[in-house]
N, C-alpha and C positions, 0 to 999 in steps of 0.2 A: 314473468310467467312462472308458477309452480310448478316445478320437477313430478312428474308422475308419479306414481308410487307404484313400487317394484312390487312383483307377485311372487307368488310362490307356489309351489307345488296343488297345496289347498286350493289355493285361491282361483288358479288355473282349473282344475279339476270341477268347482261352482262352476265357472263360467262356460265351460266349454260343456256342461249339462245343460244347466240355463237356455245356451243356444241352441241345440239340437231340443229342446222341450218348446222353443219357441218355434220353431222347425216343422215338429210336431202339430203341434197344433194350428198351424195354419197350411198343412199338407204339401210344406215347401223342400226339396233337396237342401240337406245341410253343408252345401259346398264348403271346400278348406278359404276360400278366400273371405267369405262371411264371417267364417267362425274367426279369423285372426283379426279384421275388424269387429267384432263383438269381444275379442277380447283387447283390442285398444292395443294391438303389439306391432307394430312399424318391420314391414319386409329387411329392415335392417338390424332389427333387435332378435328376429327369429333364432338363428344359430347359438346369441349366447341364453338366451332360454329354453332351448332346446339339450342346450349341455347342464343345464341346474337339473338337480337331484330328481328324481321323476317323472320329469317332465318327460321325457321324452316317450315313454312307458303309456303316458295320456294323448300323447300326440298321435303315438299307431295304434292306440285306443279307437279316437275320433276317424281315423283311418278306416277302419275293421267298422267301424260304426257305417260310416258313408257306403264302403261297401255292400254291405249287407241292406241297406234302405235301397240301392239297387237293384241288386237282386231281387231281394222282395217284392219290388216294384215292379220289374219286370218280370215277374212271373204272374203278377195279380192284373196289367193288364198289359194286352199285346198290343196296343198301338203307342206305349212306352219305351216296348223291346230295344228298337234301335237307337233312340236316346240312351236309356240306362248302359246300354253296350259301349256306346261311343265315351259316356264318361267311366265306363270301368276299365276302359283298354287308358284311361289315363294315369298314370304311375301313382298318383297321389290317392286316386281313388281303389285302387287293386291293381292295376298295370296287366290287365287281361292281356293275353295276345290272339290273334284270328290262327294263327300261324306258331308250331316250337318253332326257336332260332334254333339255325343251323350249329350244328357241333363241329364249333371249327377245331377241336382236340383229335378228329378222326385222322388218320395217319392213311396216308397213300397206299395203295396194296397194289401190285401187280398180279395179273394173272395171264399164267402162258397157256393156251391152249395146243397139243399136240395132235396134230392131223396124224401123222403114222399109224398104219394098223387100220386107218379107220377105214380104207379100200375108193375106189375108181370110182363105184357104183351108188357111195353113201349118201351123196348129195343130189341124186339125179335120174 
């Protein structure tokens, strides 16, 4: 069996337009799972292509890309809305949240409140 032939920053950059124009044109979500079989790159091969010179700059390219056909999409029609949400709250796609996470940096406070002074009659 012939050994693939390794891509390169270019070569990635065609394809991964390629796919999203093909995307395009037939009015289809250019999920990240397609686009990494369109570019013939094995869930195993991902990381050390992802560390080659650009690439990675292309990768949260197609990111921002995906996002934004979201968006777009859910704003152009509303019975979209809850799909396009559900895959933007996905990390690959934008990683929306419904919800900020809690700041767990926030520090404990105490607070004394002092009744003195305040009379018999304040409460009643």
């Amino acid at each position: 069996m012939a050994r693939p032939v390794e891509k390169d920053a270019a070569d990635i950059e065609r394809l991964i337009d390629e796919y999203f124009d093909i995307c395009a044109e037939s009015d289809e979500f250019p999920d990240e799972a397609g686009m990494w079989i369109y570019l013939a790159i094995l869930p195993r091969e991902r990381e050390r292509y992802s560390n080659k010179p650009g690439v990675q700059d292309l990768l949260d390219m197609a990111k921002q890309r995906r996002e934004s056909w979201l968006v777009r999409r859910m704003a152009k029609d509303n019975k979209a809305a809850t799909g396009c949400m559900n895959a933007l709250k996905q990390e690959k796609n934008g990683g929306y949240m419904d919800k900020s996470a809690p700041n767990t940096n926030i520090e404990a406070r105490k607070l004394t409140i002092k009744m003195e002074g305040v009379g018999k009659k304040a409460f009643g």
